[in-house]
KEZA-224182 format. One record per atom (N, C-alpha, C): x, y, z. Coordinates in steps of 0.1 Angstrom, whole numbers, plus 5000, padded with zeros to 4 digits. Atoms other than C-alpha are relative to their C-alpha. Layout:
% KEZA-224182
XYZ/...
% end
This chain:
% KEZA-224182
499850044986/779717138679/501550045004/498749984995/782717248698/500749895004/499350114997/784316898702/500749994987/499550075021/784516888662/501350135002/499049934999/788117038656/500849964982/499250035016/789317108616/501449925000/499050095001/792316858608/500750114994/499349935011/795117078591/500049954985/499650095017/795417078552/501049955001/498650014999/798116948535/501250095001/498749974998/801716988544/499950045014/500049984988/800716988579/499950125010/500849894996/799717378584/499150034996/501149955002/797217558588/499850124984/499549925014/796417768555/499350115005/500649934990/795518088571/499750104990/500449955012/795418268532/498549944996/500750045006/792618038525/498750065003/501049884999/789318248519/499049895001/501150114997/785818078530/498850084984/500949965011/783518118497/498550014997/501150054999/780018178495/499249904992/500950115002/777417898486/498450045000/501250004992/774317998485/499249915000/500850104998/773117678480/500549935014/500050084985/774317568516/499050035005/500749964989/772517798532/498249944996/501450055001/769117728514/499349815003/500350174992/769817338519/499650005012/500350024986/769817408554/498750055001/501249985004/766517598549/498749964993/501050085009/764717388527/500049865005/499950134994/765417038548/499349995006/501050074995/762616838554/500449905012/499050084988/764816598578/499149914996/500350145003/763516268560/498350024996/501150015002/760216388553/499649994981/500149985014/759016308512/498850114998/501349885002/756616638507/499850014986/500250035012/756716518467/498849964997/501550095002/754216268470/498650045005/501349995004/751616468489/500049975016/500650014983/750716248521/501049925004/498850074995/753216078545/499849875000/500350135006/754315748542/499349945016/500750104990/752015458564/500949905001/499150114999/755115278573/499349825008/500250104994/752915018595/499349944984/500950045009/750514988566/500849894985/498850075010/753314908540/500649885005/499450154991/754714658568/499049884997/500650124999/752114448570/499249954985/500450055013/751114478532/501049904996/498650044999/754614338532/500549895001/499750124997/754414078550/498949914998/501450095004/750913918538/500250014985/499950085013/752413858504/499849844998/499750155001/752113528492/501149955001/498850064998/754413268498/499949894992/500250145007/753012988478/501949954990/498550065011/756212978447/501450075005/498849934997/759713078451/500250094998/500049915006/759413358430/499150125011/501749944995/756113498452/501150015016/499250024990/758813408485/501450124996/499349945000/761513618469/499850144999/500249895001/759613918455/499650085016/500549994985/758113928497/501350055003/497949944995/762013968505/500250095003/499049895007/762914188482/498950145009/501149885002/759614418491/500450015016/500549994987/760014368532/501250045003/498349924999/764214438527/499950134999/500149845010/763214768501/499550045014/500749884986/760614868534/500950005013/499450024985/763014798564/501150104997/498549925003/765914968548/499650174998/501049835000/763515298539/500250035015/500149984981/762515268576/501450095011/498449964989/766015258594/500750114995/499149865009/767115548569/498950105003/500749885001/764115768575/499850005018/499850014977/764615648618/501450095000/499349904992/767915798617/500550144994/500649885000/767216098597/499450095008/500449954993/764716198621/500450025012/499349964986/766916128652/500550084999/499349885000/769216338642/499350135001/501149905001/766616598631/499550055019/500750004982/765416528671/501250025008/498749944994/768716598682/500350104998/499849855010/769316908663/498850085008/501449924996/765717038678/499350074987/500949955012/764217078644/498649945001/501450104998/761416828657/499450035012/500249924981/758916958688/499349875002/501050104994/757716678711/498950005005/501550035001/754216538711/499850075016/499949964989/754916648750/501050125005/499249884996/756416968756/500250025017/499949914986/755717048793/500149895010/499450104989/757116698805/501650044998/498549985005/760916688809/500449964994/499050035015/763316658784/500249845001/499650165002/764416278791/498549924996/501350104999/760516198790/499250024987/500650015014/759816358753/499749884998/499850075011/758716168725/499350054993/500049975015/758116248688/499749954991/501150055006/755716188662/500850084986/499749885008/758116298631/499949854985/500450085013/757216108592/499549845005/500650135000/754915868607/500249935013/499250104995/757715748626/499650045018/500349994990/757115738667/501449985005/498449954995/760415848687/500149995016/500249974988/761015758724/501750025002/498550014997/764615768743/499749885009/499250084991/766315508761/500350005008/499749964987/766515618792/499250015011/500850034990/765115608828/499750135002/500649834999/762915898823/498649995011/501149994988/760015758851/500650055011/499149964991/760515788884/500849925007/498950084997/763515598889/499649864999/500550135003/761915298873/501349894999/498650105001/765715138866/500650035011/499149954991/766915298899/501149865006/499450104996/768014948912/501249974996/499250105012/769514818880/500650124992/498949934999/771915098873/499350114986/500749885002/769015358858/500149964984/499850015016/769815458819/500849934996/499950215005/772115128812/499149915001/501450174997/769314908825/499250074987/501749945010/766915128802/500349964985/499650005010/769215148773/499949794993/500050155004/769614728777/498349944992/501349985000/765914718780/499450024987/500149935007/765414908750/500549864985/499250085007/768014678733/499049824996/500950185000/766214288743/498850064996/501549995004/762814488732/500550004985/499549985011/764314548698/500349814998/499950135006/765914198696/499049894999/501550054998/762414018706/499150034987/501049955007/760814218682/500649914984/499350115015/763714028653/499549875007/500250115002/763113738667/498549944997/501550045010/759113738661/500150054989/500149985017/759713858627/500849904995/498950095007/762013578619/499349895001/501150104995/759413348632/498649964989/501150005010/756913448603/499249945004/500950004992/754013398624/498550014994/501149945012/750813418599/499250085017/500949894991/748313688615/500750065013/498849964985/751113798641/500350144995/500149895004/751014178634/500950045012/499049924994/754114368644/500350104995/499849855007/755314708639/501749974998/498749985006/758814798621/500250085015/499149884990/761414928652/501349944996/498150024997/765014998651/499950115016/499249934989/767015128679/501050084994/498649925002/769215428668/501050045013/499549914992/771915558687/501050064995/498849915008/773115878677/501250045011/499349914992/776016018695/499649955014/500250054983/775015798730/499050085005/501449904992/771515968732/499249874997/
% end
């Protein structure tokens, strides 16, 4: 991106001898990058399916309470690491939207499972009042915190989906 600007090495100039070296393993990383997808295992992961195996562990002993934890921590932290993989990935335009021939603010994206919308007032002028893509982005924000506070709630038979909120770069 043309905003990014190299820092000088040390001793405060530029080293203008210094030769750029080939890699060829850069170039094939960039080539070979799945953008969060595991193509080891075969089939992609069922992040809801995992969720809710997740959270219908027993609870009866302490032990049965902490292995639940440990299992619904391991799956959330997967999640939020394979959510902003993909944004980026969706920022980059390595990802095509489920909707191509709506406009760009009104994508969304269907990349390892995961379901991708933006934060922004992409109807027609549905936040126009309340100060458009701030209102949307807040919006966005109280749906996310609602969604912790029914999971904090442990709710038997209360079936929720994993969401985070990324925000890369104020997209």
């Amino acid at each position: 991106p043309s905003w990014l600007v190299p820092l000088p090495r040390e001793g405060g100039d530029w080293n203008h001898n210094y030769t750029h070296e080939y890699n060829p393993a850069r170039a094939e990383e960039d080539l070979s990058s799945t953008f969060g997808l595991d193509i080891r295992g075969g089939a992609l992961r069922d992040w809801n399916e995992e969720f809710q195996s997740a959270r219908e562990m027993p609870v009866e002993s302490l032990l049965d309470r902490i292995d639940r934890a440990r299992m619904i921590h391991k799956l959330l932290t997967e999640f939020g690491e394979a959510s902003m993989i993909g944004a980026k990935a969706i920022f980059d335009g390595h990802v095509t939207p489920m909707n191509p021939n709506e406009p760009t603010r009104s994508h969304v994206y269907l990349h390892n499972n995961i379901f991708f919308s933006r934060a922004v007032d992409a109807g027609v002028d549905t936040f126009k009042i309340t100060q458009g893509d701030k209102a949307a982005r807040k919006s966005a924000s109280r749906d996310a915190s609602c969604m912790g506070a029914l999971f904090k709630l442990d709710i038997p038979e209360l079936h929720t989906l994993a969401t985070v909120l990324v925000d890369y770069l104020g997209t």
